[in-house]
matplotlib code that plots the C-alpha trace (Angstrom):
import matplotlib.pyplot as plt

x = [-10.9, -7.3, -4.6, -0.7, 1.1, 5.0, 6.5, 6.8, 7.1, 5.0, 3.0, 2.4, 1.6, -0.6, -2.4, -2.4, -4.4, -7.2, -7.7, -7.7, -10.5, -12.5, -12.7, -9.7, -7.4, -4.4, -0.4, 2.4, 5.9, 9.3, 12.3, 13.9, 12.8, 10.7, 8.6, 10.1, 13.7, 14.2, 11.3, 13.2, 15.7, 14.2, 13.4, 16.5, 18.7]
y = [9.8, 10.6, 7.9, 8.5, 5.5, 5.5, 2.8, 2.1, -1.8, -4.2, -4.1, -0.4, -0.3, -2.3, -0.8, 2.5, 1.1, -0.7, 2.2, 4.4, 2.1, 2.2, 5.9, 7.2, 9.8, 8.0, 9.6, 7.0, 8.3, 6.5, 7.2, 6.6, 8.6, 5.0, 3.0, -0.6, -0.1, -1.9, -4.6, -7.4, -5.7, -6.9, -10.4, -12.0, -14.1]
z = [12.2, 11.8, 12.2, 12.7, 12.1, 12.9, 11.0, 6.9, 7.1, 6.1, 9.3, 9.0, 5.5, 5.4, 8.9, 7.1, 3.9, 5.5, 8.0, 4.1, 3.0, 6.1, 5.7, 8.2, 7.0, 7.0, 8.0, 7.8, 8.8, 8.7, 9.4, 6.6, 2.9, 1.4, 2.8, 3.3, 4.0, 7.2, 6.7, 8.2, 10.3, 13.7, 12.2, 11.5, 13.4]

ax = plt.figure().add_subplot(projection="3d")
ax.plot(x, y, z, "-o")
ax.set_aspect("equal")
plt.show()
């Protein structure tokens, strides 16, 4: 099965490696050039 996941956070990250061990082939893609930029952008306040 191939996966797209849209989103380098945490959240996505880690979606992306359990689907790699279950056997998926795996895309992520961010927005921005590395993974984890904008992590907690939409959590604080």
């Amino acid at each position: 099965m191939k996966v797209l996941i849209l989103g380098g956070g945490v959240i996505g990250v880690t979606t992306a490696w359990y689907l790699a061990e279950a056997g998926c082939e795996v895309t992520v893609i961010d927005r921005q050039d590395e993974t984890a930029l904008e992590t907690s952008f939409g959590n604080c306040g």
